[in-house]
N, CA, C and O atoms as CSV, one atom per row, in Angstrom:
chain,resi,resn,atom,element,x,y,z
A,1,UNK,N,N,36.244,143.240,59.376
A,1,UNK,CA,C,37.231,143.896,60.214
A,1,UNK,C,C,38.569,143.854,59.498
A,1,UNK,O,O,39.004,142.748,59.177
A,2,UNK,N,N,39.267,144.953,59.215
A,2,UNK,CA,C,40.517,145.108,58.371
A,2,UNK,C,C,41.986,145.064,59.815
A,2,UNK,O,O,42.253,145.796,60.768
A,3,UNK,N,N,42.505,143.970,59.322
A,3,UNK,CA,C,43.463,144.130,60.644
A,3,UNK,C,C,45.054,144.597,59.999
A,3,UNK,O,O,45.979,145.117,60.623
A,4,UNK,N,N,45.016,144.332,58.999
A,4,UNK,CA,C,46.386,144.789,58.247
A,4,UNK,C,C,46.365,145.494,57.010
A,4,UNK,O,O,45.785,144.784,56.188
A,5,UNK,N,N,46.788,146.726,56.433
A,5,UNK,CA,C,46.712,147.023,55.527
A,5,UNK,C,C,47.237,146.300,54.348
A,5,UNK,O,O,48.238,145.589,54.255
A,6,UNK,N,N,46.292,146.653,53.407
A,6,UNK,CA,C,47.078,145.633,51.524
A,6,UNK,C,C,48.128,147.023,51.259
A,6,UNK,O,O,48.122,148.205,51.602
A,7,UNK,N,N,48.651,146.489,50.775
A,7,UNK,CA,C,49.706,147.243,49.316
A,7,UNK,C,C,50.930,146.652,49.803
A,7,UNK,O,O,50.990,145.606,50.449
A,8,UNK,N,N,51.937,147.407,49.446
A,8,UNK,CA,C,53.409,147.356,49.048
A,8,UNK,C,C,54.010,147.652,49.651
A,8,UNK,O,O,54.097,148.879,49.705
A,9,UNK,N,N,55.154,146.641,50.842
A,9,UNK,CA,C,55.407,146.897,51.776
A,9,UNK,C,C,56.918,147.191,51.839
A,9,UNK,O,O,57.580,146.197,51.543
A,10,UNK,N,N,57.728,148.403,52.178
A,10,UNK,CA,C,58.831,148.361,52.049
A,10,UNK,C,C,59.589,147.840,53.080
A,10,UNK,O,O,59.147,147.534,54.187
A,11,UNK,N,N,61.224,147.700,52.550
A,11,UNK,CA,C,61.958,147.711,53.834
A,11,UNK,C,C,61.717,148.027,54.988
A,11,UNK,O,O,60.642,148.586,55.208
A,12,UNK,N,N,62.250,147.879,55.619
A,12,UNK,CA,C,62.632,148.395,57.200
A,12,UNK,C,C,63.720,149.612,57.290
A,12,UNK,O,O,64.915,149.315,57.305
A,13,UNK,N,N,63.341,150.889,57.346
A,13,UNK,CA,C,64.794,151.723,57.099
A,13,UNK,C,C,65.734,151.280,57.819
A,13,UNK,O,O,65.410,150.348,58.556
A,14,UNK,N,N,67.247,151.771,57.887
A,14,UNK,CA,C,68.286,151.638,58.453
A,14,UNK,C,C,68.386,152.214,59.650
A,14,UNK,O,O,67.633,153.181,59.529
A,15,UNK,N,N,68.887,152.252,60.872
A,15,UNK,CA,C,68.602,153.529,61.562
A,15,UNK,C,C,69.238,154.158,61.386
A,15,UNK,O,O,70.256,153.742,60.833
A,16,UNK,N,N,69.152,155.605,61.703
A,16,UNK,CA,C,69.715,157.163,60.932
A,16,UNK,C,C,70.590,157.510,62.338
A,16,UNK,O,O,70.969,158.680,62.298
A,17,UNK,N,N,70.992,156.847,63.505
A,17,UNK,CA,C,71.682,157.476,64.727
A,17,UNK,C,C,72.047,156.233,64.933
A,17,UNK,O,O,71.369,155.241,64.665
A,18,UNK,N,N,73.591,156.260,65.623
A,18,UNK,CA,C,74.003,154.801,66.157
A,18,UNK,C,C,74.437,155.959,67.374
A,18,UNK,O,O,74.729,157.151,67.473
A,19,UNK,N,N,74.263,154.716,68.224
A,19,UNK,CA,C,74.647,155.383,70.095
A,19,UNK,C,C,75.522,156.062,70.620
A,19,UNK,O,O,76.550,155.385,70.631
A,20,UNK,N,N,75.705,157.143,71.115
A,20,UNK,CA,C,76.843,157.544,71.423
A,20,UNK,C,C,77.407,157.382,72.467
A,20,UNK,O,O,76.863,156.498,73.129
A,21,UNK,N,N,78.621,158.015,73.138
A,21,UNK,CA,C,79.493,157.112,74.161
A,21,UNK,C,C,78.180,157.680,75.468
A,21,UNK,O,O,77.887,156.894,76.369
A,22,UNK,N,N,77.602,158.886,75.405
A,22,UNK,CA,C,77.025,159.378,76.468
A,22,UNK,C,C,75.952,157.798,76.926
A,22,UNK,O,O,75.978,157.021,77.881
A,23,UNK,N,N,75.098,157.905,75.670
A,23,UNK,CA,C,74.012,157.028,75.569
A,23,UNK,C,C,74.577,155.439,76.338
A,23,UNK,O,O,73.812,154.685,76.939
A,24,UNK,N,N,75.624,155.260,76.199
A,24,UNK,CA,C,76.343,153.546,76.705
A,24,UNK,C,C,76.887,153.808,77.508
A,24,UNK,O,O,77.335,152.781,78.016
A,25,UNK,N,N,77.251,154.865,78.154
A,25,UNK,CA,C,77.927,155.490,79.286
A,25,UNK,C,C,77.741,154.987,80.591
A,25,UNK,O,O,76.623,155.482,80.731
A,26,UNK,N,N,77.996,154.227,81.978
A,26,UNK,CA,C,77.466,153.634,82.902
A,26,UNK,C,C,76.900,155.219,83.787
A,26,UNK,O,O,77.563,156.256,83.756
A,27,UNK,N,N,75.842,155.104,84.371
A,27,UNK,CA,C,75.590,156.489,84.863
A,27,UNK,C,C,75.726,156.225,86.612
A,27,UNK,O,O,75.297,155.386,87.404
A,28,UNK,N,N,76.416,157.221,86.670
A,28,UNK,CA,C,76.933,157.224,88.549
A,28,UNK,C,C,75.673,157.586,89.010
A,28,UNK,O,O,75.363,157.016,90.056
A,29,UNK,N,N,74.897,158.311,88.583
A,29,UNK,CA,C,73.652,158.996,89.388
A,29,UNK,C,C,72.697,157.751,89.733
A,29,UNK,O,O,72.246,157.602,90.868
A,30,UNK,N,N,72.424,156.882,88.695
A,30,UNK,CA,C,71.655,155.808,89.264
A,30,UNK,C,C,72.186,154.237,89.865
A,30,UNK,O,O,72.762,153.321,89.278
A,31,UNK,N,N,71.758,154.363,91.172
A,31,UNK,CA,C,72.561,153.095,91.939
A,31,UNK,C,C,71.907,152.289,92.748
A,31,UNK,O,O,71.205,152.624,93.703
A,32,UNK,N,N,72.087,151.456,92.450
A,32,UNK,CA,C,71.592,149.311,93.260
A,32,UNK,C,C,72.085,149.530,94.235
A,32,UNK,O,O,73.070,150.268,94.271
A,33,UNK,N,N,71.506,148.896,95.481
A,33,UNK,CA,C,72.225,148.180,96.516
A,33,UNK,C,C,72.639,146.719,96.439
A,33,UNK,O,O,71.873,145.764,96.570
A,34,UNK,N,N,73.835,146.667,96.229
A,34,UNK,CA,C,74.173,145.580,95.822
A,34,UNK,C,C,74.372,144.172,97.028
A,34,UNK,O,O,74.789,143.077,96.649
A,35,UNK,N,N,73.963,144.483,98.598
A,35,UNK,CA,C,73.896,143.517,99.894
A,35,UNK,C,C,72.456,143.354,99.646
A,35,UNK,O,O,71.723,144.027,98.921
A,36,UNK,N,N,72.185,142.325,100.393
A,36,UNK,CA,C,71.348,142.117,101.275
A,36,UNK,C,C,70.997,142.644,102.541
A,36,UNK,O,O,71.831,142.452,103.427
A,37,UNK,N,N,69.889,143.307,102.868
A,37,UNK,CA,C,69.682,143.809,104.525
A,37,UNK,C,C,70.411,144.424,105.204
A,37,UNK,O,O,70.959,144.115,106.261
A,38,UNK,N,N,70.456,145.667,104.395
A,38,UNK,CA,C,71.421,146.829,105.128
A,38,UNK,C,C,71.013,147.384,105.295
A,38,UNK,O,O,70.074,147.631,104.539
A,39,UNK,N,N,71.294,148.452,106.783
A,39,UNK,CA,C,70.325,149.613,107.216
A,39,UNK,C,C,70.959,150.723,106.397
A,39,UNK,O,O,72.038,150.933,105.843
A,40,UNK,N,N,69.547,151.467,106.613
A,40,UNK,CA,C,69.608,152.458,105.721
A,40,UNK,C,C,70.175,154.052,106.867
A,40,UNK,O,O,69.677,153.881,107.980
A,41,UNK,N,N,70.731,154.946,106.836
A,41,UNK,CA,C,70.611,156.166,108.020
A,41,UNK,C,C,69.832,157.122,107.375
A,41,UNK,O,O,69.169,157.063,106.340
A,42,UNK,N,N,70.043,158.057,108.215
A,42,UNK,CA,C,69.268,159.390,108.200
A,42,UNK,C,C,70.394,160.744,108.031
A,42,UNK,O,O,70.174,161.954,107.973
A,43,UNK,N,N,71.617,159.992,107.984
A,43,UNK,CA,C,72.859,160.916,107.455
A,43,UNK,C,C,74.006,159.971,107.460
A,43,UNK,O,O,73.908,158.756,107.629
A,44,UNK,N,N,75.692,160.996,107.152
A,44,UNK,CA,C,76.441,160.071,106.498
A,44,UNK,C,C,77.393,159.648,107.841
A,44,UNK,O,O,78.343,160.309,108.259
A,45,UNK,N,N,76.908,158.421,108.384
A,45,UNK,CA,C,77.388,157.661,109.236
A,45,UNK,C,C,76.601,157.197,109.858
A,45,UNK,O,O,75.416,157.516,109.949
A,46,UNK,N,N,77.681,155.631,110.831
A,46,UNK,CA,C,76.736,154.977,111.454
A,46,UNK,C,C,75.968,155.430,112.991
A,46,UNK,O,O,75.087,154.874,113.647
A,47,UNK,N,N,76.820,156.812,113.225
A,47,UNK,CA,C,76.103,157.220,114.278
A,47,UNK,C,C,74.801,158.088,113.677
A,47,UNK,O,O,74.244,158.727,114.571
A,48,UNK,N,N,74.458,158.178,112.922
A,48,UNK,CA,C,73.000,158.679,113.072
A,48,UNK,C,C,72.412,157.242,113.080
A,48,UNK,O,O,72.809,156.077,113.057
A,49,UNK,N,N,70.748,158.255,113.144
A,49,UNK,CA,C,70.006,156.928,113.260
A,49,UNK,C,C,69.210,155.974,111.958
A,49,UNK,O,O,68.601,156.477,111.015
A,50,UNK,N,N,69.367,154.758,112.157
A,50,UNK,CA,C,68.467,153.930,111.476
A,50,UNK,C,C,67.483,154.154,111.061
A,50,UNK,O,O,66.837,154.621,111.999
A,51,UNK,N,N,66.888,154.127,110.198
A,51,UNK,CA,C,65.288,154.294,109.350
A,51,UNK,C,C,64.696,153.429,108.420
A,51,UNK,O,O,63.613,153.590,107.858
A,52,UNK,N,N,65.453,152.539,108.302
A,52,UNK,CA,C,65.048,151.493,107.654
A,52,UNK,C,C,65.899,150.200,107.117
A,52,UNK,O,O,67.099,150.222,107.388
A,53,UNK,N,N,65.466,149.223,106.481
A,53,UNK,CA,C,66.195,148.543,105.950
A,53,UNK,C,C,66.326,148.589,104.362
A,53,UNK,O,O,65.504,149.389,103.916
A,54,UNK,N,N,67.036,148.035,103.437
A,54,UNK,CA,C,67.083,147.902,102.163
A,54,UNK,C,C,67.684,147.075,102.091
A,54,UNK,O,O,68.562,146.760,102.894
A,55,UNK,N,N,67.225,146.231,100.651
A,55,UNK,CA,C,67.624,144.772,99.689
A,55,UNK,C,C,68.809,145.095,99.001
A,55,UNK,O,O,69.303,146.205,98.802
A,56,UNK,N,N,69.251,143.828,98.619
A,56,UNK,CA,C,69.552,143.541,96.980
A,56,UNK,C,C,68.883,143.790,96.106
A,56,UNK,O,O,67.821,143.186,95.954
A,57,UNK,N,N,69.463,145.164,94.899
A,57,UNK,CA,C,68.681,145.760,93.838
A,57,UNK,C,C,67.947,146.881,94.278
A,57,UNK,O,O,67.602,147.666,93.395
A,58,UNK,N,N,67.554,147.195,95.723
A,58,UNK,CA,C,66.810,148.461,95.717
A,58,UNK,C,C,67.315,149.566,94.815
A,58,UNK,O,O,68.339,149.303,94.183
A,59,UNK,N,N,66.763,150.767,94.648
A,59,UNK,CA,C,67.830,151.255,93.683
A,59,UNK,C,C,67.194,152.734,93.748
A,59,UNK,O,O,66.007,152.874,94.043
A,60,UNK,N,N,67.846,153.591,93.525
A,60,UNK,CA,C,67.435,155.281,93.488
A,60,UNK,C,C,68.829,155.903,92.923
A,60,UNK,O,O,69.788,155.216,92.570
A,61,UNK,N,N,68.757,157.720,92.895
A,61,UNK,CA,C,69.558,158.274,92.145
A,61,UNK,C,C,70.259,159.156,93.345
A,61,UNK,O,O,69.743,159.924,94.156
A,62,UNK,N,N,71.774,158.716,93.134
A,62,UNK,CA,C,72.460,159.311,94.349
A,62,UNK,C,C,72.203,160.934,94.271
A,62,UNK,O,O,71.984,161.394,93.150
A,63,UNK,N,N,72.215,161.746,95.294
A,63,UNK,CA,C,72.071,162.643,95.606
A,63,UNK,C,C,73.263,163.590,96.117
A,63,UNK,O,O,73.439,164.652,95.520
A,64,UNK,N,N,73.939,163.308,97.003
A,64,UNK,CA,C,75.274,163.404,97.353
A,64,UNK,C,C,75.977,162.064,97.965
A,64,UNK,O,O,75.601,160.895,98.052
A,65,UNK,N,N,77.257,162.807,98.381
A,65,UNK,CA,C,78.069,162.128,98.971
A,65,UNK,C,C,78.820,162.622,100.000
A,65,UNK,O,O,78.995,163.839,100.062
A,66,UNK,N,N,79.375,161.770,100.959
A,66,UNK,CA,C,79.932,162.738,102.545
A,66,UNK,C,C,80.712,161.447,103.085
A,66,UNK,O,O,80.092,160.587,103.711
A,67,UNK,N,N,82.254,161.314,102.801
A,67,UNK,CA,C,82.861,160.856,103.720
A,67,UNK,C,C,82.558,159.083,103.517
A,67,UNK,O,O,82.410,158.234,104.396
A,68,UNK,N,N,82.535,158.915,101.856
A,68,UNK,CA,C,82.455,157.477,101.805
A,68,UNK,C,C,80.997,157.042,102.081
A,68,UNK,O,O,80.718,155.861,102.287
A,69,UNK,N,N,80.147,157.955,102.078
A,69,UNK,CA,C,78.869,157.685,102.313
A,69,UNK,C,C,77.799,157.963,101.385
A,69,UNK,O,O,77.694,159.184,101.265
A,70,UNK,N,N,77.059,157.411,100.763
A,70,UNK,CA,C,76.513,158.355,99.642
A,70,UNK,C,C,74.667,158.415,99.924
A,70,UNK,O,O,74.272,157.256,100.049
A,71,UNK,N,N,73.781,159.190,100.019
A,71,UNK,CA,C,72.493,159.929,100.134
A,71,UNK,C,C,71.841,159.491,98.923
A,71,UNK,O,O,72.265,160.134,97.963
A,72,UNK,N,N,70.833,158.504,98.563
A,72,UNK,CA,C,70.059,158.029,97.812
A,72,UNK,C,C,68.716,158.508,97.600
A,72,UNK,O,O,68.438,159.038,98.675
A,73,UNK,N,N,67.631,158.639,96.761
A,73,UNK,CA,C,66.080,158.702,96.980
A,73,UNK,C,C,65.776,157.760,95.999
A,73,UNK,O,O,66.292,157.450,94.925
A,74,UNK,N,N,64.916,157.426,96.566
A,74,UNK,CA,C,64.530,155.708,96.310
A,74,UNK,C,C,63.638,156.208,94.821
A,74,UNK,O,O,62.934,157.199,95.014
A,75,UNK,N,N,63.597,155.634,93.390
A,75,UNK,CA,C,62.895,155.699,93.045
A,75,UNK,C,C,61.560,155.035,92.866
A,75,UNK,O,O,60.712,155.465,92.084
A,76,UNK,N,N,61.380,153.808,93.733
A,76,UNK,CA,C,60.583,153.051,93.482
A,76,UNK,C,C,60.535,152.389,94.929
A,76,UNK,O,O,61.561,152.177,95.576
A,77,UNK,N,N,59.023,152.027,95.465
A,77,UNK,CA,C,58.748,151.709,97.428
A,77,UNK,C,C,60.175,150.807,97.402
A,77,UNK,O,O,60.526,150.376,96.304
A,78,UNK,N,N,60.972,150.523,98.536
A,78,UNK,CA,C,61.736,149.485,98.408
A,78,UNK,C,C,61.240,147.753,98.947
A,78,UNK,O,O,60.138,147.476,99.421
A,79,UNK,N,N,61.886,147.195,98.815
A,79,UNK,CA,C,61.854,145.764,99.230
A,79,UNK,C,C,61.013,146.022,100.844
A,79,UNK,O,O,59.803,145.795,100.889
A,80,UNK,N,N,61.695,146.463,102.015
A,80,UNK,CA,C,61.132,146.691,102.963
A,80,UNK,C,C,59.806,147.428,103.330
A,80,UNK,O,O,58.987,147.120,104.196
A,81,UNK,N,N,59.795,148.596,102.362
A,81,UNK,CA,C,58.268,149.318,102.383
A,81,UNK,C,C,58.810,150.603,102.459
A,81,UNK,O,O,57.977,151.417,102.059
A,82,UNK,N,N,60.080,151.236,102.877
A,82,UNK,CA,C,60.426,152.297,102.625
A,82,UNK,C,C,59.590,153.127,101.326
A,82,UNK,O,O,59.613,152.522,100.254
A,83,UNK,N,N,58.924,154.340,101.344
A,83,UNK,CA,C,58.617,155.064,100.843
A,83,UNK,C,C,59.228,155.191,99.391
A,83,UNK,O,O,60.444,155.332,99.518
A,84,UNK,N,N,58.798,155.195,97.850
A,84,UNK,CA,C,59.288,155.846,97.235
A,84,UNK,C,C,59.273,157.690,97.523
A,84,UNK,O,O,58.547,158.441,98.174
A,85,UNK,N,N,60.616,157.891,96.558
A,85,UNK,CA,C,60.909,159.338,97.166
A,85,UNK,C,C,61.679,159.330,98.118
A,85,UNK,O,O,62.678,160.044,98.036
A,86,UNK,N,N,61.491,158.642,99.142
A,86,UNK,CA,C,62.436,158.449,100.520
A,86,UNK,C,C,64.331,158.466,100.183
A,86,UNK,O,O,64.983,157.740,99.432
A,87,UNK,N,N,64.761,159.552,101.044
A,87,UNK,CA,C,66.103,159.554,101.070
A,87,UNK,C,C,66.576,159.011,102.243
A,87,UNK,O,O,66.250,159.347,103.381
A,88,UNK,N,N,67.699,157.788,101.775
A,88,UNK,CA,C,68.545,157.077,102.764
A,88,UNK,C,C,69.918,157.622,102.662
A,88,UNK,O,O,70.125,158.565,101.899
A,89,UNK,N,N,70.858,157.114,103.358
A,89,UNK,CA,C,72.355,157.323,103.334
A,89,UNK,C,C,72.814,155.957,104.185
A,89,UNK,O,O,72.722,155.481,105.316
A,90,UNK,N,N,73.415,155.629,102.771
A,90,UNK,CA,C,74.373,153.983,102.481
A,90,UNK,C,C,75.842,154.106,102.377
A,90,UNK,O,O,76.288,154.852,101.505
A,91,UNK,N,N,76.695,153.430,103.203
A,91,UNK,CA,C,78.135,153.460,102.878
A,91,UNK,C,C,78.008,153.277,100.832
A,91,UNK,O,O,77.357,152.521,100.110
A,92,UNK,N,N,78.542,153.885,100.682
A,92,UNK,CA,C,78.834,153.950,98.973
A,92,UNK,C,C,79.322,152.323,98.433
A,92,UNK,O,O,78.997,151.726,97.407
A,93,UNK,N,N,80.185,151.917,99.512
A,93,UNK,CA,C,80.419,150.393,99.063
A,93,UNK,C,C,79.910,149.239,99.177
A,93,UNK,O,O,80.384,148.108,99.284
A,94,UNK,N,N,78.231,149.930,99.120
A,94,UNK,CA,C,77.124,149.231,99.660
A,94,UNK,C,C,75.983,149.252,98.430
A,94,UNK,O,O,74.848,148.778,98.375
A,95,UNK,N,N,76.721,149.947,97.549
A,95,UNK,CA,C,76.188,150.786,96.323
A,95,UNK,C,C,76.820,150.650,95.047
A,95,UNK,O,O,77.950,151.114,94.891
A,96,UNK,N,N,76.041,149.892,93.836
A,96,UNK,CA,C,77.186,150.123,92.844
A,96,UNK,C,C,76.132,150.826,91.345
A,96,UNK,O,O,74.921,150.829,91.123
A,97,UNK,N,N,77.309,151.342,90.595
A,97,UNK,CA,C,76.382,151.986,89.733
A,97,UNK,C,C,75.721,151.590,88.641
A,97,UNK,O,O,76.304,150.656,88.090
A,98,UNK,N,N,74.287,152.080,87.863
A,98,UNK,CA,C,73.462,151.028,87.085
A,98,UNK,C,C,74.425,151.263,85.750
A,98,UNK,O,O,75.091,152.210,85.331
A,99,UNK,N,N,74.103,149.665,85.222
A,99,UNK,CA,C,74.836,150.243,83.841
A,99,UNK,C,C,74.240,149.633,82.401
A,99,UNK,O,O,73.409,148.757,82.160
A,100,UNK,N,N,75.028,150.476,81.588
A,100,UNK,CA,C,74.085,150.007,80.062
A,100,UNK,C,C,73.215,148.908,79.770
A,100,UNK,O,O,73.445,147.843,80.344
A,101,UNK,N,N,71.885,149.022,78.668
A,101,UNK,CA,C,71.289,148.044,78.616
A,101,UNK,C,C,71.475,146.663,78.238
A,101,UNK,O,O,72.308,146.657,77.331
A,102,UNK,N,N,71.187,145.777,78.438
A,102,UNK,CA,C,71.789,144.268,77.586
A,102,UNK,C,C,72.335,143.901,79.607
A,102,UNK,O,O,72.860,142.790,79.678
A,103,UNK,N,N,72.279,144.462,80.687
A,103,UNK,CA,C,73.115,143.825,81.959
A,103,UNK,C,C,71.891,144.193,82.838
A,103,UNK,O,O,70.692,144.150,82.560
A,104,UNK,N,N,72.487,144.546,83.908
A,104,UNK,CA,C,71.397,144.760,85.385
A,104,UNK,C,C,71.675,146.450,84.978
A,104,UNK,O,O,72.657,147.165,84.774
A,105,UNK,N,N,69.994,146.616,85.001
A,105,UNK,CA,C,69.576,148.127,84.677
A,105,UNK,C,C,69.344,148.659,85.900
A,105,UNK,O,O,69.625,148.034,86.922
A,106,UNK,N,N,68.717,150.068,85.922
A,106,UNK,CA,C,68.064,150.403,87.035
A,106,UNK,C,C,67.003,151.453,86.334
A,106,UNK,O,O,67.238,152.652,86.183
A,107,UNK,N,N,65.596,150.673,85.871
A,107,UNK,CA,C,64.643,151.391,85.124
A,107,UNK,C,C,64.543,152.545,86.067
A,107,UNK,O,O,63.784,153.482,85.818
């Protein structure tokens, strides 16, 4: 069984692209809930109704915004069981945005 090839092994090239500001850029579109156990609505305020709860770290890509309120879809089931796909609406300061790699991401 041959698990590594013989011969002559070169360097490691250099890499040919270093990052640009876009690439390190913090992106507003993808956002954490940064509380614990906050309800989630069904529009932007607390008079609509409740639909669920969400964690610390849940996380999806904002959608809009209305009045300090911002409209999420979850990319991934949340902590509670909320649906991936599922759109909530979170006070925005309930929300912060994911940022470059090497910190707290939002795969």
């Amino acid at each position: 069984m041959k698990l590594f090839a013989l011969g002559h092994r070169t360097a490691d090239p250099a890499p040919t692209e270093t990052p640009t500001a876009a690439a390190t850029a913090v992106s507003y579109l993808a956002r954490y809930v940064n509380r614990d156990a906050v309800f989630a609505h069904s529009g932007p305020g607390p008079d609509f109704a409740p639909i669920g709860q969400l964690f610390y770290l849940d996380r999806g890509i904002k959608l809009r915004e209305a009045d300090g309120w911002v409209q999420l879809r979850l990319r991934y089931r949340s902590a509670s069981g909320l649906a991936e796909g599922a759109t909530a609406w979170l006070p925005e300061a309930w929300t912060s945005p994911c940022v470059p790699p090497g910190t707290l991401t939002c795969p």
